[in-house]
Backbone as numpy.savetxt, mean C-alpha at the origin, in Angstrom:
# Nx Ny Nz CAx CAy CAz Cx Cy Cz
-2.86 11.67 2.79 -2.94 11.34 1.39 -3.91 10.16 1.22
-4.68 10.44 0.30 -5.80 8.89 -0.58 -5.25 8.35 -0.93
-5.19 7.15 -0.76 -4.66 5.89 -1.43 -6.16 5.11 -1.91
-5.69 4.53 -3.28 -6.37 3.81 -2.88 -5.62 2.06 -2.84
-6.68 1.33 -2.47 -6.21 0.11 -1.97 -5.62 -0.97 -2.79
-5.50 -0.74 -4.09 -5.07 -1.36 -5.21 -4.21 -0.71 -6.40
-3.39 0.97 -5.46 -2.62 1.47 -6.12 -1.28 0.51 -5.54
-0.72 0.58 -6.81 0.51 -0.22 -6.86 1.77 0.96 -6.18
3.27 0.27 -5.78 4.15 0.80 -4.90 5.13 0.42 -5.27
6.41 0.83 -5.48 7.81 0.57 -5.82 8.15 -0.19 -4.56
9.33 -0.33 -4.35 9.76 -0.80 -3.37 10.57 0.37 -2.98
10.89 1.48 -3.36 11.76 2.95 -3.00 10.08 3.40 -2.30
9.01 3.35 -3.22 8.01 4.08 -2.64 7.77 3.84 -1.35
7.68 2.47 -1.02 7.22 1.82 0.13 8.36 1.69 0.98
9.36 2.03 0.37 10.27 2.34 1.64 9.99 4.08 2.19
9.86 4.81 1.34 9.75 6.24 2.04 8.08 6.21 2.79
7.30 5.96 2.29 6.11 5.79 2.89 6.31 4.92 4.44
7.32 3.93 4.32 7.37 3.30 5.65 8.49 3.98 7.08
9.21 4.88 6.06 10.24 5.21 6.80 11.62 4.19 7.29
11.37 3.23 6.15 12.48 2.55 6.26 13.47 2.32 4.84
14.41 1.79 5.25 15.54 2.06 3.83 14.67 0.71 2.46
15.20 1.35 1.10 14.97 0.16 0.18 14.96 -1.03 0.29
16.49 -1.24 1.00 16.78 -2.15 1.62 16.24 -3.19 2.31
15.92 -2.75 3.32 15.04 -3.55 4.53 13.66 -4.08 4.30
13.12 -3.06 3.11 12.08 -3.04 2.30 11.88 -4.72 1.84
12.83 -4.85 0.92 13.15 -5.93 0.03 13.14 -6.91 1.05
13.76 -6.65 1.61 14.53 -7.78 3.28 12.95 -8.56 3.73
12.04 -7.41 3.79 10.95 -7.70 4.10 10.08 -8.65 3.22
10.32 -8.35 2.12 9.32 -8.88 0.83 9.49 -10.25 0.81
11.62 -10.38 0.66 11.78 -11.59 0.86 11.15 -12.88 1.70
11.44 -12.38 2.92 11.18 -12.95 3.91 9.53 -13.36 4.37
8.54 -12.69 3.37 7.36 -12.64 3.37 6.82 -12.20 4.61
7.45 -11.17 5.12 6.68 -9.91 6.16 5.98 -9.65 5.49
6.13 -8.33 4.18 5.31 -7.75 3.43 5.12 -8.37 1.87
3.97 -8.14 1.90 3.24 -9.08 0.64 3.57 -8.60 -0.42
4.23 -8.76 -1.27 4.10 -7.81 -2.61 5.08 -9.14 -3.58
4.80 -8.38 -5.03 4.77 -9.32 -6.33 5.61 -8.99 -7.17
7.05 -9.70 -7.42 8.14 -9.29 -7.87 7.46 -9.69 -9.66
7.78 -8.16 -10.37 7.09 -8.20 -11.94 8.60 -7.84 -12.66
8.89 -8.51 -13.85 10.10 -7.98 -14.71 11.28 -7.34 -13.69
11.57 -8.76 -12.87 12.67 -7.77 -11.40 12.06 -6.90 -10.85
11.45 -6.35 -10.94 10.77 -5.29 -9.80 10.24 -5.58 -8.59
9.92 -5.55 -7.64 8.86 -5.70 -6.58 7.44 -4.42 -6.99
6.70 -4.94 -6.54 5.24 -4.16 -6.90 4.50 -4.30 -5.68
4.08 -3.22 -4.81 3.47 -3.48 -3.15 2.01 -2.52 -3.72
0.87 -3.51 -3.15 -0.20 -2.24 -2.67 -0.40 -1.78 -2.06
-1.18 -0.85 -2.29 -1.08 0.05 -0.76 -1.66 -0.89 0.48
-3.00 -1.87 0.08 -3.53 -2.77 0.88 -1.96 -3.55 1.83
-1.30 -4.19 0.71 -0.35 -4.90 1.14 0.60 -3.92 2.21
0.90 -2.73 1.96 1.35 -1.57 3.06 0.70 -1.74 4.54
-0.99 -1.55 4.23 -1.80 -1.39 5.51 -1.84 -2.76 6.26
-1.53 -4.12 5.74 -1.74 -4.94 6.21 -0.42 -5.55 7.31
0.56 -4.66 6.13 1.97 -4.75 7.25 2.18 -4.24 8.59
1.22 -2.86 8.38 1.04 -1.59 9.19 0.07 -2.48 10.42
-0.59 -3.06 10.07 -1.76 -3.47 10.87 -2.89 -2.57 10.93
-3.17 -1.52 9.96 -4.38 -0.54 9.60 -5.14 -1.04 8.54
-5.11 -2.38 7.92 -5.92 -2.63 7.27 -7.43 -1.89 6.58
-8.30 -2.59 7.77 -9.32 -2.69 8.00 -10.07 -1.48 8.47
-9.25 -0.56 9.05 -9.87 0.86 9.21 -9.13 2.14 8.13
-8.11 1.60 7.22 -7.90 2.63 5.82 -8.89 2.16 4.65
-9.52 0.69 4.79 -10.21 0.82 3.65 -11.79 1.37 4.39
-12.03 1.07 5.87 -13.58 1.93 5.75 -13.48 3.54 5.09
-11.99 3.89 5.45 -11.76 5.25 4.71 -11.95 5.34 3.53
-11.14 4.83 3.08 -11.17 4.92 1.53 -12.73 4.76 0.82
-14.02 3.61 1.37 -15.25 3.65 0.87 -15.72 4.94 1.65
-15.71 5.38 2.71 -16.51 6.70 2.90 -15.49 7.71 2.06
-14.67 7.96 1.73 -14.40 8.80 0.72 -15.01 8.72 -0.88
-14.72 7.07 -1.38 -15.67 7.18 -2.61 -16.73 7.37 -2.56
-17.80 7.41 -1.41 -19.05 7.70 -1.25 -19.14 9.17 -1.40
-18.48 9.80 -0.25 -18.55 11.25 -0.95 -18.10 11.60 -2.33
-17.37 11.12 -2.83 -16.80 11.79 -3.86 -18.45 11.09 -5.05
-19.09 10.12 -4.91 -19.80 9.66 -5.55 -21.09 10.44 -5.56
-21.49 11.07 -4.20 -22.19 12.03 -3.89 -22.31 13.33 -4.15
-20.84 14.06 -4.59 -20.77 15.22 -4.82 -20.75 15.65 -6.51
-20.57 14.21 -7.08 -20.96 14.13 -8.90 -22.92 14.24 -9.34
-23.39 13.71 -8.09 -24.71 13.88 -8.66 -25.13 15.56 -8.67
């Protein structure tokens, strides 16, 4: 799946995407493992903030620009 790097994440989302419970999720946020920005009670994760937990940073976003390149390529 495309992500991109500044789509926003529940904290249910980013628990199924991580394979871990809501729970632990939060546990995480708290504790400032994973980066994300509590809005109107909510938690809010990006996907960046996902990859950076992951430690894939830096090689999902070269993805993500060679994908907008194609996709930028295939409009002309």
């Amino acid at each position: 799946m495309i992500m991109a790097p500044d789509e926003t994440l529940s904290a249910r989302e980013t628990a199924e995407l991580l394979r871990k419970s809501e729970r632990q999720v939060q546990r995480y946020l708290t504790a400032g493992t994973l980066n994300g920005e509590r809005k109107n009670g909510r938690w809010q994760i990006t996907a960046l903030d996902v990859w950076n937990y992951q430690g894939i940073a830096e090689e999902m976003q070269e993805i993500w620009v060679k994908y907008c390149v194609r996709m930028a390529q295939n409009d002309v």
